[in-house]
N, C-alpha and C positions, 0 to 999 in steps of 0.2 A: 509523492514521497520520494526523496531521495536514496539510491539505494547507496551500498557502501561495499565496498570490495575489502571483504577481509585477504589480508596478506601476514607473512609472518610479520612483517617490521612492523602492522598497526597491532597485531596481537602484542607484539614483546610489548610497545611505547605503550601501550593501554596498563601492562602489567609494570613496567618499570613506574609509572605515572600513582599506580596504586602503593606500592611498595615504599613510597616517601623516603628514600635514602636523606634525601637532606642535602644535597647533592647537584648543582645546577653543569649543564653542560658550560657555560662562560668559568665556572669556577676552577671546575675540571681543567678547561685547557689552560690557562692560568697557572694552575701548579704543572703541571709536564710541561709547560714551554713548549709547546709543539715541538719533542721530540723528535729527530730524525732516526728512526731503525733501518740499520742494513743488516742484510740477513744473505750470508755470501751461500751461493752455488757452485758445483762444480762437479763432474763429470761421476758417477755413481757414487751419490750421496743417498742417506738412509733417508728414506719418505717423512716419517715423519718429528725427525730433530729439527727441521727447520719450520714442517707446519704446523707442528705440535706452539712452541712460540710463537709463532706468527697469527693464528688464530684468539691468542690472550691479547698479545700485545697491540693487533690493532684493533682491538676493543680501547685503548687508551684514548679521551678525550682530548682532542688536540694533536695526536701521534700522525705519524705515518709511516709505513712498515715497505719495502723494497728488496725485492729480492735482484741480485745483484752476483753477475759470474764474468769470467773472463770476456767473454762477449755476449751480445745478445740474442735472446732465443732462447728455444727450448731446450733444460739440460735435465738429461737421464738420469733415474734414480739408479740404486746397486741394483737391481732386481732387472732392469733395462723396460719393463713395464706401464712407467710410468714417467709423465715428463712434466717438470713444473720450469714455467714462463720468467725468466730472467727479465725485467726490463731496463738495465740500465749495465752495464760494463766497466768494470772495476776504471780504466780510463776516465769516466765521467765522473767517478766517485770520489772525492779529496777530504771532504768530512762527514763523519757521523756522532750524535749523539751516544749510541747505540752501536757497537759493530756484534754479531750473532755468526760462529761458524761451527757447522751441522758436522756429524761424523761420514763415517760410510766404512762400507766393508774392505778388506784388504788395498783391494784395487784401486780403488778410489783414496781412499788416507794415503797409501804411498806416493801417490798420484802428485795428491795437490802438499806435498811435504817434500816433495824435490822439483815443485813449481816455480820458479824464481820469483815471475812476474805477481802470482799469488802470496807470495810470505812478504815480498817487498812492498806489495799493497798492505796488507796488513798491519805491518811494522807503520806504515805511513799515517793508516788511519787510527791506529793506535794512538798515537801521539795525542791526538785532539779528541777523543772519545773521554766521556763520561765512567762507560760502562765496556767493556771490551768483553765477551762471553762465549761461550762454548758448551757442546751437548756431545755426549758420546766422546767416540775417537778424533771430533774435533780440540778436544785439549791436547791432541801429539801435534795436529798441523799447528796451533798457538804456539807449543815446544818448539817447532821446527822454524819456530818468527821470533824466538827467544824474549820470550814471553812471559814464560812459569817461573815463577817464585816460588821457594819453599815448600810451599804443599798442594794439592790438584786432585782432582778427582778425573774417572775415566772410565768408560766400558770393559768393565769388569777383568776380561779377561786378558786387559793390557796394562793392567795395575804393574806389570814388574816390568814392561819395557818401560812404562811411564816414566819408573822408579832408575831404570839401569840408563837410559836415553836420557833423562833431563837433568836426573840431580834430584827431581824432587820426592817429596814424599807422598804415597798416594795414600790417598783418606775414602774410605768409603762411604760417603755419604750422599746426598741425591743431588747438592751443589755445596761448593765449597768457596768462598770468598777471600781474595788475596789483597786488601789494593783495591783497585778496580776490576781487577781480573778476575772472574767469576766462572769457574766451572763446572760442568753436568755431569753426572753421569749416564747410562747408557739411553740412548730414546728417548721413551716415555719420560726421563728426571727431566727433558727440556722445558714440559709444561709447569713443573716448580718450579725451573730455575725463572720460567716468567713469571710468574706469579709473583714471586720475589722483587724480581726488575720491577712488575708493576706498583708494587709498594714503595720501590724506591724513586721512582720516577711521579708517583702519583703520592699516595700516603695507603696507606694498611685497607681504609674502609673502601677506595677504590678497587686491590688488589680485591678485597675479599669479594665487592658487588661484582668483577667479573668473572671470579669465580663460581658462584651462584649463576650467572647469565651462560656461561659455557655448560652449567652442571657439570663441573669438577669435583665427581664425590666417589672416588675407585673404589670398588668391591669387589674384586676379581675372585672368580670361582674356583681357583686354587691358589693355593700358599704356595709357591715356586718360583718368583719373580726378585728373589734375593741371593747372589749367587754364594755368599752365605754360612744358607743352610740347604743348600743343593747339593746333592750326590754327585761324585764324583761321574757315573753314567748319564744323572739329566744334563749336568756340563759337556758332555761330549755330545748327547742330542743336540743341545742349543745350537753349539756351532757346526754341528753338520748340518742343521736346517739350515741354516743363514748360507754356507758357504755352497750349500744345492742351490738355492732360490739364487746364487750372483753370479751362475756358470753362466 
């Protein structure tokens, strides 16, 4: 008898195999064009507006996702914690399908907003990009690439520099679409705004099937994640948590 090594990737294909999407992997890549996604880094960025994305997105058949920082190697979250692996340096990088840039706390947004080398990349890859996107406080460094059109969304609590700094109008919603210019709001909104890309890149029933494959189904155990209908006191916990944790 042969025996069989269960792993997760034969549990998923056994469950994917049952579920009959209707759906072939040759079809799949077919519609996304093997995508190219860049997904820029830079020196205390918030953890997960890039991997929150990057987890949907390279679920896209045919995709591939890159993370991608002024040079290569490991680049620091805000937190200094944790470090996620650059492979490739805005140098190497000339086109994407896909350009994705993450927020971060203070230090980091002013950081890469009076970058040279970073906005002049941006602006570059802009040009030939499909999709051009942002999570968090990443739609100020887009501002500072002159970028924003119109209207934009932004982590919450920089809706009125967003507003006084760009020109534009900020919309509170979990992504907002310009163009191609597509914005997030804070963190967590980067997982919609993939989800999103994925429908646009794929079609609705792709976006949705990896939804389900992540189990993207939020219930969080308190109502307080809307800044809102937040008290003026949990507003000020918020960001005193944040600005402890990037000392």
């Amino acid at each position: 008898m042969n025996s069989v090594k269960t792993t997760r990737r034969t549990v998923l294909t056994g469950v994917a195999a049952a579920a009959a999407f209707g759906l072939t992997t040759g079809t799949a890549e077919a519609e996304t064009g093997g995508s190219k996604i860049g997904i820029l880094l830079y020196d205390g960025f918030s953890l997960l507006d890039p991997t929150g994305p990057a987890e949907v997105l390279s679920r896209l058949p045919g995709a591939t996702v890159t993370m991608i920082a002024q040079h290569r190697g490991p680049v620091r979250t805000d937190t200094r914690d944790v470090a996620v692996l650059a492979e490739r340096a805005v140098a190497e990088v000339n086109r994407l399908d896909v350009l994705l840039v993450p927020g971060a706390g203070t230090r980091g947004t002013v950081a890469a907003m009076e970058n040279p080398v970073l906005l002049e990349w941006i602006r570059r890859v802009h040009r030939h990009t499909a999709w051009t996107t942002s999570v968090c406080t990443g739609s100020l460094i887009l501002g500072a690439a002159g970028l924003l059109r119109d209207r934009a969304t932004t982590y919450w609590s920089s809706a009125d520099y967003l507003e006084k700094t760009f020109g534009v109008r900020y919309v509170p919603e979990r992504y907002v679409q310009v163009g191609k210019v597509i914005t997030a709001a804070g963190v967590s909104a980067g997982i919609d705004l993939a989800l999103h890309l994925a429908s646009l890149l794929a079609d609705e029933e792709t976006a949705r099937g990896i939804q389900l494959a992540v189990e993207y189904d939020p219930q969080p155990p308190f109502d307080s994640g809307n800044a809102a209908k937040a008290s003026p006191e949990l507003k000020a916990l918020a960001l005193k948590l944040l600005a402890d944790s990037q000392e």
